[in-house]
Structure formats: structure tokens, C-alpha cells
N, C-alpha and C positions, 0 to 999 in steps of 0.2 A: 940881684938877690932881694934887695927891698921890694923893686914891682912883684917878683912871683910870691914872697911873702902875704905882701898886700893884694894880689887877688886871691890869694887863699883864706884869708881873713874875710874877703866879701864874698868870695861864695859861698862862706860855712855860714855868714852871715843871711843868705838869703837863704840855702837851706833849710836855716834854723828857722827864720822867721815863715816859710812854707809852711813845715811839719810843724807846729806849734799855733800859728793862726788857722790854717785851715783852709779851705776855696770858701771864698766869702760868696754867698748871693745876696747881692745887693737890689737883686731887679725885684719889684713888686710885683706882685701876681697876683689875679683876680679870678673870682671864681663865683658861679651861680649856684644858690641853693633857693629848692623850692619848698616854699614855709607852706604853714595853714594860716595865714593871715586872712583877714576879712575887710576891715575897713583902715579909714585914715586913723587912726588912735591905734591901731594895732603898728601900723608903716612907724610912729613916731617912736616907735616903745620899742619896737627891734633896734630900728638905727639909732636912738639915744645908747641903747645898751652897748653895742655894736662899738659906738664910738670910745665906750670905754674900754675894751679889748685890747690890751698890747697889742702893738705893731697892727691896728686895723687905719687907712689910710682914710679910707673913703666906703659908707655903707648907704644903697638905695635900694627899695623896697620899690617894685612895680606890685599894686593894691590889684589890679587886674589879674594880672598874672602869676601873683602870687609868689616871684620869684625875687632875690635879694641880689644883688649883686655886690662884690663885696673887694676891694684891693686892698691889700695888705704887704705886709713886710715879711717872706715865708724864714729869714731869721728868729724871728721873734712869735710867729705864731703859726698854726696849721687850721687844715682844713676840718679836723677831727675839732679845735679848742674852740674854731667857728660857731660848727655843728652844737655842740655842749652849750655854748653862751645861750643860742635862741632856744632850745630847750630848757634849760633854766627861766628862759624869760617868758616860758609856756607856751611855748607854738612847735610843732613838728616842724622839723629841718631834715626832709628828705627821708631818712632812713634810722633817724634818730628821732624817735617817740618824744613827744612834751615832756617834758620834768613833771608830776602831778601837782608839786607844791607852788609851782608856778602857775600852772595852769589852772588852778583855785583861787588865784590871786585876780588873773584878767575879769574885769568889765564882763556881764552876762552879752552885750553886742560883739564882743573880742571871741566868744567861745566857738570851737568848731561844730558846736550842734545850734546856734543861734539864728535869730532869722535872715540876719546879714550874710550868713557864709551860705547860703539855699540861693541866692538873689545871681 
């Protein structure tokens, strides 16, 4: 009578802690987005910002190719809050237009109509 009690007690236990945590993803997940970046001052200014992102692990900016690569924690943040950050920080992220107040802010060499972003 105690055993079947006591595993009735642990599985309401693990039940409960199920329904109530949740399926955790703990796995980090990376993802490319293609900026309008131009040169090395623009690379430093994404990923310094980048770096202050909740749950962002690791951010690198390819200056060539224009594209960020970016591992994060998808508990803590998405690809949508990514997208938002580097626009705020004034540069197109793909399908998300620059912030304008940001992008008044960049270095005349940082702008996407400058003579760095033609080269």
C-alpha cells in the first residue's frame, strides 16, 4: 500500500512538473540575416548591439557579404526581436526596413546610399 501510494505521489509529481514547466528548448539556434551593412564600423556596431540582446550567444557580421550570423538562446529571444534590434541600430535586416532614427544616427560612410556601400 505505501509503494502504490508513493508512486502515485511521483507521477502526479512529474505530471505536474510537465504541465506547468513546459518542453524546455534549451538547444541554441542560429540564424542568418542579410543586413545593409558596408564596412568595418558598421560589423562592430551590429555585434556590439547584438551582444546586448537577451539570449543572443554569439553575433558575426560577414562585411562582404553582408550577412550576420547570429546563435542565440530561442527561450529567451526570436528571430522577429533579432530583426528589430539591427533595425533600431539602423541598418535593414532582411525584410525589416532600418528604424529611421537610427539610421540618422550612422556615420555618413555607414549609410546605404554612401560611397562604401557602391564599392
Amino acid at each position: 500500500m505505501i509503494r502504490n501510494l508513493f508512486l502515485t505521489v511521483l507521477t502526479s509529481l512529474m505530471l505536474f512538473s510537465i504541465t506547468f514547466a513546459g518542453p524546455r528548448d534549451d538547444k541554441d539556434k542560429e540564424v542568418k540575416i542579410k543586413t545593409s551593412a558596408v564596412c568595418g564600423m558598421c560589423k562592430a556596431r551590429i555585434e556590439r548591439n547584438l551582444a546586448f540582446e537577451k539570449g543572443v550567444k554569439e553575433a558575426s557580421l560577414d562585411v562582404k557579404s553582408k550577412v550576420v550570423t547570429i546563435k542565440y538562446n530561442p527561450a529567451k529571444t526570436d528571430v522577429a526581436k533579432l530583426k528589430a534590434n539591427i533595425s533600431k541600430t539602423g541598418y535593414d535586416a532582411e525584410d525589416v526596413v532600418a528604424d529611421e532614427a537610427g539610421y540618422n544616427k550612422l556615420p555618413s560612410c555607414c549609410k546605404k546610399d554612401s560611397e562604401m556601400s557602391h564599392q
